[in-house]
C-alpha positions in Angstrom: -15.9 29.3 37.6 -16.9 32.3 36.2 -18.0 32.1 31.9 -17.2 35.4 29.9 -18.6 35.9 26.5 -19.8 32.4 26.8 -16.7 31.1 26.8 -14.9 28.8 29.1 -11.3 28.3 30.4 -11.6 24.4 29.4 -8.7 23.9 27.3 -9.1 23.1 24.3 -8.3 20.2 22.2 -7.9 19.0 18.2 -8.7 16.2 17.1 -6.2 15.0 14.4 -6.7 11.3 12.2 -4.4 9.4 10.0 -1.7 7.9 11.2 1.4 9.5 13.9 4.4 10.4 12.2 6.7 7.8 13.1 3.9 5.5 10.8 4.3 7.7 8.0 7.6 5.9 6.9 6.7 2.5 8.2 4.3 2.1 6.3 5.5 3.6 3.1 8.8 1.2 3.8 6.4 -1.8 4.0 4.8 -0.7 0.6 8.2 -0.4 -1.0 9.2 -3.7 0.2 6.3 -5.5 -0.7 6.3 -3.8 -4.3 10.4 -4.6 -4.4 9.7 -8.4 -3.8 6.6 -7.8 -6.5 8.9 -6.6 -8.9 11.2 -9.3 -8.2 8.4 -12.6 -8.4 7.7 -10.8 -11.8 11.6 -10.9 -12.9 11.4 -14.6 -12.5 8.6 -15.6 -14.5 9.7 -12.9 -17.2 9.9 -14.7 -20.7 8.5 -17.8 -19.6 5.6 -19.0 -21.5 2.2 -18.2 -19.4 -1.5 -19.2 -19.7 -3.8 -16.6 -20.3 -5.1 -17.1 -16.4 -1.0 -16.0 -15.2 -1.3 -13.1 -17.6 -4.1 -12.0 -16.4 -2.9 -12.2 -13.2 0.5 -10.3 -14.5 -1.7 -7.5 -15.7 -3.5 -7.2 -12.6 -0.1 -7.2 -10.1 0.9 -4.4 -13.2 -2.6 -2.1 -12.2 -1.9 -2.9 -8.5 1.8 -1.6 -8.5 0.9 1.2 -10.4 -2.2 2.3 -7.9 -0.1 1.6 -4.9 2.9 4.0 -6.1 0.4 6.6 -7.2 -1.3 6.2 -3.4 2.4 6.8 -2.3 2.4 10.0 -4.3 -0.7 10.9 -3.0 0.1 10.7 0.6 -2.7 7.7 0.9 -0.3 5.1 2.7 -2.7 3.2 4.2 -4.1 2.2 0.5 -0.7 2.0 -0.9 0.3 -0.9 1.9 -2.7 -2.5 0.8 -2.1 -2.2 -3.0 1.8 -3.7 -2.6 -0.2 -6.2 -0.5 -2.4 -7.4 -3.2 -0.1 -7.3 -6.1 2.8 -9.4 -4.0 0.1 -12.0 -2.8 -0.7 -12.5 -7.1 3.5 -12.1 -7.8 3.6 -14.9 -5.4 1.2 -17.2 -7.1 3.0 -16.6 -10.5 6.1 -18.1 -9.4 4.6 -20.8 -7.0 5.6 -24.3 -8.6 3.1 -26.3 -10.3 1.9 -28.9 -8.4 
């Protein structure tokens, strides 16, 4: 092998993170879904009386729908799926029946 201008012939490679594009849209469907079935737990407890805990916890699903849409927007789906994530899980314990 004979080096030139101290180059090589090696070929040469990127190296490229986040995710492929095929995950692009999975994962900004998943954050949609779990933000759709947020919106919906919220429906349901809409106009019922609440403690100030489940309000709380209302305001808090709020902050985490709005941060996961603006992650959306900012191309950061990763952090979005994990925002939708968080403010379903709360959503869910809103409507879960008292025991």
């Amino acid at each position: 092998m004979i080096v030139r201008q101290g180059g090589t012939s090696e070929p040469s490679i990127q190296l490229a993170g986040g995710p492929a594009p095929g995950q692009t849209s999975t994962q900004r469907d998943t954050a949609n879904q779990m933000l759709d079935a947020t919106e919906a737990n919220l429906k349901k407890i809409a106009g019922k009386p609440l403690t100030s805990n489940q309000q709380e916890m209302v305001n808090q699903t709020r902050q985490f729908i709005q941060q996961s849409k603006a992650a959306v927007e900012a191309g950061d789906l990763e952090r979005a799926r994990t925002l939708a994530w968080k403010a379903q899980v709360l959503s869910e314990e809103l409507v879960k029946p008292e025991k």
